[in-house]
N, C-alpha and C positions, 0 to 999 in steps of 0.2 A: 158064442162070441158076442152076440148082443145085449148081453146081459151085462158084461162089464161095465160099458159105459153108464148103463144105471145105476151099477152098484159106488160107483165115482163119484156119479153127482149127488145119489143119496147121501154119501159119508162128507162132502164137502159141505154140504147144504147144513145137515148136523154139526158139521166143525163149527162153521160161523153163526150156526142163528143158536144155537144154544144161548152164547157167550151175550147175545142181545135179549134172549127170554128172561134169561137169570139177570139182566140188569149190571152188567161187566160193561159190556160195550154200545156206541151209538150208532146208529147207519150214520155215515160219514155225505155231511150237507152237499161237501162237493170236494173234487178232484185235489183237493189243496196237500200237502205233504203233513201239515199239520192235523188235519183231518183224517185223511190217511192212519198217520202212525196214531193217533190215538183211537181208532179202532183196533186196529191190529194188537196194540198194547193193551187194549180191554180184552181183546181174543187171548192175549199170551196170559194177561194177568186169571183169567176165568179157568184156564186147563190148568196151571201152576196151581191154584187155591185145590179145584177138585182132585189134583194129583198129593196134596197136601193132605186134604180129608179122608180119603182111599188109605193114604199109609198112614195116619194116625189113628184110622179104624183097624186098621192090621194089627198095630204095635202102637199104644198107646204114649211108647216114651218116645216116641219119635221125632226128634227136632232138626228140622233142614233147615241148611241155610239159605234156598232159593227164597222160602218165605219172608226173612229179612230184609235180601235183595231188592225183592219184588215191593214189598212197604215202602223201605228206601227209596227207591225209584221211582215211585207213587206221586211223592213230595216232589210241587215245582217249586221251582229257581226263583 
């Protein structure tokens, strides 16, 4: 039973710092919304790209449209 909570924090720890290794996302300067969601938005855009790579190594004619999206949405206003 005390294992879990390890295995929790190790997987959480991996979700977010990868996306800051690989150069996806920023530690967020401070508490602000906008700071905020553009972490979060380098975390979503990092797992999209690598869930992207993953199935274009699977299947090479593989074209999603999350990839689009996600460029799309890249671009500010």
């Amino acid at each position: 039973m005390r294992i879990l909570p390890i295995i929790i924090i190790t997987g959480l720890i991996i979700f977010f710092c990868l996306p800051i290794v690989g150069g996806y996302a920023d530690l967020p300067t401070d508490l602000s919304p906008d700071s905020v969601g553009n972490f979060l938005g380098g975390v979503t855009r990092y797992w999209i790209s690598l869930k992207d790579i993953v199935m274009q190594a699977i299947n090479p004619s593989t074209v999603t449209e999350m990839s689009f999206i996600v460029c799309i949405s890249s671009y500010k206003i």
